[in-house]
C-alpha positions in Angstrom: 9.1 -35.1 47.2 9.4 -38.8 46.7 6.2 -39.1 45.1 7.6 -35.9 42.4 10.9 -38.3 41.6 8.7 -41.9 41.0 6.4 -39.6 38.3 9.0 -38.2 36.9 11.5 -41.7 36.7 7.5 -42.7 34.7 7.5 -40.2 32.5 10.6 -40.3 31.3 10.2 -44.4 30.7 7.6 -43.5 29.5 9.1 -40.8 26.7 12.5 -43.2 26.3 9.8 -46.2 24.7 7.8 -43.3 22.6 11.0 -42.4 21.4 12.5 -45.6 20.4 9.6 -45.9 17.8 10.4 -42.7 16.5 12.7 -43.4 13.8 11.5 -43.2 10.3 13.7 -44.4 7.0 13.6 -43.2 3.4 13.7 -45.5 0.7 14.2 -45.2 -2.8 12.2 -48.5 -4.1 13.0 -48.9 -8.1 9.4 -51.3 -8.4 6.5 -51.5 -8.1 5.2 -53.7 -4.9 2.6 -54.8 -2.4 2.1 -54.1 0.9 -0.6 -54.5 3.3 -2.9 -56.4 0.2 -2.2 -52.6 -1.5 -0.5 -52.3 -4.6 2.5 -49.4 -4.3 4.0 -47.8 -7.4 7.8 -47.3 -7.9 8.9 -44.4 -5.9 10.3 -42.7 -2.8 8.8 -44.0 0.7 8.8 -43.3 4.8 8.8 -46.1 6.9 8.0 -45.8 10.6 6.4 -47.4 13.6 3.7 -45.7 14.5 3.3 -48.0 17.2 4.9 -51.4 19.1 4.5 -54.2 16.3 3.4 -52.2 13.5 5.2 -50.8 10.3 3.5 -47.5 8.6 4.8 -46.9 4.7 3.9 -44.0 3.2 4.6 -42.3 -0.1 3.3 -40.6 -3.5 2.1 -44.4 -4.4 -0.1 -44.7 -1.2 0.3 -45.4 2.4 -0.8 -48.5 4.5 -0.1 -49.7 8.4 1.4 -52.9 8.4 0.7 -55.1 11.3 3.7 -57.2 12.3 3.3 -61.3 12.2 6.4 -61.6 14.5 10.2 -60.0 15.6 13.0 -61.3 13.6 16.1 -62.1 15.7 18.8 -59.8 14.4 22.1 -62.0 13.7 24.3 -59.3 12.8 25.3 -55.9 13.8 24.3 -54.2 11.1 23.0 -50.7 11.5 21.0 -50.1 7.8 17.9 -49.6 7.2 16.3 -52.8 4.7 13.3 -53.7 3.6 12.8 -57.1 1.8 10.7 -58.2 -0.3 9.1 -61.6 -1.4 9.5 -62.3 -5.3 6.4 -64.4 -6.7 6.2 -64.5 -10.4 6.1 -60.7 -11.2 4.9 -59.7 -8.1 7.4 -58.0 -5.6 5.5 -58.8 -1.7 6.7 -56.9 1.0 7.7 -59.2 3.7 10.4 -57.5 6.5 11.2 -54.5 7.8 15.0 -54.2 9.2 15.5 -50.9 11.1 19.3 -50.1 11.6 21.1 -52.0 14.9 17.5 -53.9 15.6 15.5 -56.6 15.3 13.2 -57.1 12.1 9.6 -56.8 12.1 7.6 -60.3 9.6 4.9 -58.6 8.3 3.8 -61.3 5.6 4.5 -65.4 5.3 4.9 -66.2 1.7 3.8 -69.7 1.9 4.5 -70.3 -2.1 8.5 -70.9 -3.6 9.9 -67.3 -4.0 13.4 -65.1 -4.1 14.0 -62.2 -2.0 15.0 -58.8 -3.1 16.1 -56.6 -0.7 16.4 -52.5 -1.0 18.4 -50.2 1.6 17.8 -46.3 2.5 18.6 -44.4 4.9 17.3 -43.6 8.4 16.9 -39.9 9.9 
């Protein structure tokens, strides 16, 4: 009997961390970008985490799996979903992912002067 509670207390750990990477975001993004060294038309994406410490994007303009240089403290208690993006020259760099009420996932270092742009959507 004890042995039946300590696998199930596992499993659900175990489900509870599957699902906290479950949450996907839709994003309306009104230019076109780069992400993962792949160039992304203008169009409606999903953003998820496929896994701890990476970001997947996928949409009509392509998909890629975005591995994550570092976490980004969260300062705030903001619970939207933002994606930001380095501006250099005409070219508009993905750089963070912000799920809603986390921290943000780095997933490029723009070592050059640039703005930022950021976009919100929504997450389901």
């Amino acid at each position: 009997m004890k042995h039946r509670v300590v696998l199930v207390v596992v499993a659900l750990l175990a489900l509870s961390s599957i699902l906290a990477y479950a949450q996907t975001a839709t994003i309306e993004i009104a230019f076109p970008f780069k992400a993962g060294g792949k160039d992304f038309a203008a169009g409606k994406y999903s953003v998820d985490r496929p896994q701890p410490g990476a970001v997947a994007i996928r949409g009509a303009g392509g998909a890629a799996v975005l591995l994550s240089i570092t976490r980004l403290a969260r300062l705030d208690k903001d619970a939207s979903f933002k994606l930001v993006f380095d501006i250099v020259g005409d070219q508009s760099l993905l750089s963070e992912v912000w799920f809603g009420g986390e921290d943000g996932y780095l997933v490029l270092s723009t070592k050059e002067a640039h703005k930022h742009a950021v976009v919100g959507g929504s997450t389901k």
